[in-house]
N, C-alpha and C positions, 0 to 999 in steps of 0.2 A: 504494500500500500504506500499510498505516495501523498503525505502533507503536503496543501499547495498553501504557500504564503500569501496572507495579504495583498501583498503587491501587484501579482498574478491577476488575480479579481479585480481589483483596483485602475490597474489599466486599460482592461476592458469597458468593465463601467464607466468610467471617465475617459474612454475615448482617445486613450493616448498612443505614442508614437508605435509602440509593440502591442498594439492590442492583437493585431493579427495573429503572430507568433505565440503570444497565451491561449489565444482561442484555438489554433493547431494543437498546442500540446494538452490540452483539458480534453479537446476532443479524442487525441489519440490515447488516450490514459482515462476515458470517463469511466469505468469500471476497476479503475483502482485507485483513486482519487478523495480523500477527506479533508475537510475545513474543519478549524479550530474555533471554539465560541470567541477566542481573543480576536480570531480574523474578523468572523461575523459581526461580532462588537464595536470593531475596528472600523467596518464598513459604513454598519448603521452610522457612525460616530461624522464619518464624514458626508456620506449623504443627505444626513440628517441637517450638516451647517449648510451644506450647499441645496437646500429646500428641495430635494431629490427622493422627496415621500415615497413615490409612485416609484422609483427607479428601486430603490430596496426591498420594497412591497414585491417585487413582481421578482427581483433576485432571489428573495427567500423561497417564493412560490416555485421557481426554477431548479434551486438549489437544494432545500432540505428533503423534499421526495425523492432527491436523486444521489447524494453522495451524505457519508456520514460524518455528523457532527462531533467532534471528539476535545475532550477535555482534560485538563491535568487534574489525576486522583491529589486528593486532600493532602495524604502524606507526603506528595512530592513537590511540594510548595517551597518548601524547607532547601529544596536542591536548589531552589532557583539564583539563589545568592552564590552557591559556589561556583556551577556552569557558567553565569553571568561573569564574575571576580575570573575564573579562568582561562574563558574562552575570548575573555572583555566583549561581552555583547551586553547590548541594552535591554531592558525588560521584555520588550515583545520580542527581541530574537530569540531570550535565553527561552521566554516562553515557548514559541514554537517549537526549538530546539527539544526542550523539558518532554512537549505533550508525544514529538515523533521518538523522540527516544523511547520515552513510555512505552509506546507503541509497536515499537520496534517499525518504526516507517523511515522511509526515506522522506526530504523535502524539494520540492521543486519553487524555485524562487529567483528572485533578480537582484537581491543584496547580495553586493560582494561579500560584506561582513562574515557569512556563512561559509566562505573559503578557511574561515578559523577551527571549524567544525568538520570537516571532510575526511578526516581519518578516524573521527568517532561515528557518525552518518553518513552515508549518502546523497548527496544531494543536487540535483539536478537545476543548471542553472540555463533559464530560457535567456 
């Protein structure tokens, strides 16, 4: 299974330079593909500033019947400070990082950042 970062969605929904290339790779991966509540969260967070109701609205209706939403267990909260301090990522990378480890997933993403993580995950960068 393959966590897809923020980002990935993000470029699509808003329209940006590489939407294409997200939307190749979601589509050739749609059946091994999950979103984190921190991404989801993430999303609403900015469609919501950019009055983009109706765009999130119809993402969720898109998105949650079709790939799984996945979350970091309570106990692994505690890891988040070390991954973050070691790997030097910011909250939402240690996060994503945290929830695909969890997981045992790989991620697919377009932060460089996550080149600090590639001999503890896999990760697939569009």
């Amino acid at each position: 299974m393959i966590l897809v970062d923020t980002n990935i969605f993000l470029e699509i929904l808003l329209e940006q330079d590489a939407k294409e290339k997200c939307k190749q790779f979601l589509s050739a991966n749609i059946e091994q593909i999950a979103i984190s509540d921190f991404s989801l969260h993430s999303i609403g967070l900015i469609l919501f500033r950019e009055n983009k109701y109706e765009k999130f609205n119809q993402f969720t209706q898109d998105i949650l019947p079709n790939i799984p939403l996945i979350t970091l267990g309570n106990e692994n909260y505690v890891k988040l400070k070390d991954d973050a301090i070691n790997n030097r990522l910011d909250f939402d990378d240690a996060y994503q990082f945290c929830v695909a480890k969890e997981n045992g997933y790989d991620i697919a993403t377009m932060d460089k950042d996550f080149n600090r993580v590639e001999s503890l995950i896999k990760v697939h960068f569009i």
